[in-house]
N, C-alpha and C positions, 0 to 999 in steps of 0.2 A: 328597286329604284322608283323614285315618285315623282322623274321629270322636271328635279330642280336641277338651278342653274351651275350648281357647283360639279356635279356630278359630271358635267361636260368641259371643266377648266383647264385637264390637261390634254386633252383631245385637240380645243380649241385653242392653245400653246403652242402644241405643235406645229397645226393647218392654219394658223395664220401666216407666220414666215413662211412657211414651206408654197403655200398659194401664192405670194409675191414675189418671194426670190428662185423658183421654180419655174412653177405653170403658168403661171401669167407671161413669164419671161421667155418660155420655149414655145415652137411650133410644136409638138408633139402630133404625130400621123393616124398611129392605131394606140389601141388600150394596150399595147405589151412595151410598146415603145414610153407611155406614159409613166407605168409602170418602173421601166430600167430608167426613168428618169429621174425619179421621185428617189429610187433606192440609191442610186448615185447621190442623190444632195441629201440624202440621210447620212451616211457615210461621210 
């Protein structure tokens, strides 16, 4: 890997919905509750 931008497009595909209609959207408490949050809206 040589740190181009494509190499990160599906990564950032994902984590952008996922950061808006997710995390941004919950209180989320500890790191395991974030966790079963994220896996829920994968699912």
């Amino acid at each position: 890997m040589d740190g181009r931008w494509i190499d990160n497009r599906m990564i950032e595909r994902l984590w952008r919905p996922s950061k808006y209609e997710c995390v941004c959207l919950s209180a989320f408490e500890t790191g395991s509750d974030t966790c079963k949050g994220i896996g829920e809206w994968l699912q």
